[in-house]
C-alpha positions in Angstrom: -13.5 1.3 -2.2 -12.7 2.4 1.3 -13.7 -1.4 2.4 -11.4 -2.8 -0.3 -8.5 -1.0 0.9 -9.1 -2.0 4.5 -9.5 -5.4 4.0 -5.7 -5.4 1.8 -4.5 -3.1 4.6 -6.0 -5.7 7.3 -5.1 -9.0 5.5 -1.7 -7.4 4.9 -0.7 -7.2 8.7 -1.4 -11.3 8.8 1.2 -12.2 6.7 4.5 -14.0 7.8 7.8 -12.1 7.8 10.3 -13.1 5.3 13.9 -13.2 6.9 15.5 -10.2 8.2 13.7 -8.0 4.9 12.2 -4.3 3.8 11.7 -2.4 0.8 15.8 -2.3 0.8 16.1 -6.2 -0.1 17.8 -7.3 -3.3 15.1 -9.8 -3.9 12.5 -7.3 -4.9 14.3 -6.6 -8.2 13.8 -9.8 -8.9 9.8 -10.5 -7.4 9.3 -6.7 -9.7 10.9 -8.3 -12.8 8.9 -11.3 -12.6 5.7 -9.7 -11.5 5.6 -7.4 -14.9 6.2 -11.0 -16.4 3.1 -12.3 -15.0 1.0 -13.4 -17.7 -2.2 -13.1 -15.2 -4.1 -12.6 -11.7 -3.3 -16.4 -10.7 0.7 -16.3 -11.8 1.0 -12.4 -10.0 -0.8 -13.0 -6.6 2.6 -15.5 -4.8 4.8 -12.5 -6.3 2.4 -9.8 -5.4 2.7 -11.8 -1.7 6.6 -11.9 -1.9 6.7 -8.1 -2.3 4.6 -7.8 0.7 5.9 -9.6 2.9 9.5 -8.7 1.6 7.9 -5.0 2.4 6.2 -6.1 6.0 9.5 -7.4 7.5 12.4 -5.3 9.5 14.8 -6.4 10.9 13.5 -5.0 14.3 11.2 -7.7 15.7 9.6 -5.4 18.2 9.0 -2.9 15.4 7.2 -5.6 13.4 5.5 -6.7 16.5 3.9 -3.1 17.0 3.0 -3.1 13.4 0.7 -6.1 14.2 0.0 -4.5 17.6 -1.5 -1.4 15.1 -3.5 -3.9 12.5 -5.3 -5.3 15.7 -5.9 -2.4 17.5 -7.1 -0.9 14.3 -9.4 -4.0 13.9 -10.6 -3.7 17.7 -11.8 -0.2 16.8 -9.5 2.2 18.4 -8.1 3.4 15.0 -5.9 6.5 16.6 -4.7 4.3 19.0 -3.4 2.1 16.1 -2.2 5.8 14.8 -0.1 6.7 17.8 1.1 3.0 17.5 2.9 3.5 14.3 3.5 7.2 14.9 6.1 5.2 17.6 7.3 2.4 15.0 7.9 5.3 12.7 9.9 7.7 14.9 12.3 4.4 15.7 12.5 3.4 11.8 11.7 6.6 9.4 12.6 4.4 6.9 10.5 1.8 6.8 8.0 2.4 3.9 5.6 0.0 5.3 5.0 1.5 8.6 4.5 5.1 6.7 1.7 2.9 3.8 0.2 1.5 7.3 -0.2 4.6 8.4 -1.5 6.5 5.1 -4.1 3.8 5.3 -5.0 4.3 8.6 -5.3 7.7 7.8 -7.2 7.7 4.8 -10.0 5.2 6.6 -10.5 8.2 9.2 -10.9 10.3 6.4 -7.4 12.4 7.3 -6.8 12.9 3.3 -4.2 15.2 3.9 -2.3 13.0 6.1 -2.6 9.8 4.1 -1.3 11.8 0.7 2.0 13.0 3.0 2.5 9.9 4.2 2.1 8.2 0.5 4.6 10.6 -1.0 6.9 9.3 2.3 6.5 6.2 1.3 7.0 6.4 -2.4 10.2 8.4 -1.3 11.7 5.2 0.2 10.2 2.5 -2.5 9.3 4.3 -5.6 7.4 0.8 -6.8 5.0 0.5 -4.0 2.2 -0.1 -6.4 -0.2 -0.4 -3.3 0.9 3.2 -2.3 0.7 4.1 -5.9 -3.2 2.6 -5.9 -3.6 4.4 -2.2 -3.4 7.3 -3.7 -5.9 6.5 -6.7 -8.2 6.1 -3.8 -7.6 9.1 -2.0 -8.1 11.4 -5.5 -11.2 9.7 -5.9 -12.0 10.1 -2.3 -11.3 14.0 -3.3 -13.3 14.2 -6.7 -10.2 14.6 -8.5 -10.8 11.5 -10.6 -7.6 12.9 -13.3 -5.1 12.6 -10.6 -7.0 9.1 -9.3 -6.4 8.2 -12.9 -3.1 8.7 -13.5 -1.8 7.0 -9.9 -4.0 3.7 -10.5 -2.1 3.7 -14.4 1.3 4.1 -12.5 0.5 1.1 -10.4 -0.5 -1.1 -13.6 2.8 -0.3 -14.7 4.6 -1.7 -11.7 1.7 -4.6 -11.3 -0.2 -5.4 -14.5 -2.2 -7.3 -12.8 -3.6 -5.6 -9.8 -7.3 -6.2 -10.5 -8.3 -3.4 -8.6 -6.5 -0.8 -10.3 -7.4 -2.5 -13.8 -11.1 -2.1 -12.1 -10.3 1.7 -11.1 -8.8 2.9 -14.7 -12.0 1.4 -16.0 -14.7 2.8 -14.2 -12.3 6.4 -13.9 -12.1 6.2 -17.8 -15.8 6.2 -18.4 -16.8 8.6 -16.0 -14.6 11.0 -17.7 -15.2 10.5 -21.1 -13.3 10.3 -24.4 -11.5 13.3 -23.3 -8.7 11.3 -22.1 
């Protein structure tokens, strides 16, 4: 699980900008609408990309800049460099809900579960349907043991993305581990 949230949080960072966007565009009432309306995986994934990169974009180019600066630091190895990176990004921009998600995943690949949850609920603050936040924190509960609470943050994200495969996966595997007492 830990891999599969790196490798989102990674590919993420390689995306290209959408003009002058964030988690405040009007266009992601829309890209929601129509991503609930998705009748599968294949129609979701362009709108599950729109909301990213609607999400990835500031208007601050050197604050997007420094996000990337983060990913590839982070891939290079030097994961609290690529910390102290965004710690910078998000003193300048505190509300940017993607620098805070970078962050929370940054922190919950060093294992900082604390962190990563405080920085989730930052983030969910700012964009209340940031299913990937939402599915974050899935991974952290499990992460924890606390499969309940994993449970009900991977069902929150299916109701924002109905077709986030690895949340489907998630609710799955969390609903047999823990029985028909659900």
């Amino acid at each position: 699980m830990k891999r599969l949230v790196l490798t989102l949080a990674l590919a993420l960072a390689g995306l290209p900008g959408l003009a002058l966007a964030d988690q405040s565009s009007p266009n992601l009432i829309d890209l929601f609408d129509r991503l609930l309306q998705a009748p599968d995986v294949e129609a979701a994934r362009p709108i599950e990309q729109s909301i990213w990169q609607t999400w990835l974009d500031h208007q601050d180019e050197d604050a997007r800049l420094e996000v990337q600066r983060s990913h590839e630091t982070f891939s290079e190895g030097n994961p609290y460099i690529a910390v102290a990176i965004l710690d910078k990004v998000i003193a300048k921009h505190p509300d940017w809900a993607e620098a805070w998600n970078r962050r929370a995943t940054y922190y919950y690949m060093l294992g900082l579960y604390d962190r990563s949850i405080a920085d989730v609920q930052h983030v969910l603050e700012l964009e209340p349907n940031h299913f990937g936040a939402l599915a974050g924190l899935g991974a952290i509960y499990i992460a924890l043991g606390e499969d309940d609470k994993a449970l009900r943050y991977y069902e929150k994200a299916l109701h924002i993305h109905p077709n986030m495969q690895a949340a489907q996966h998630q609710v799955e595997v969390l609903r047999e581990r823990m029985g028909p007492a659900i």
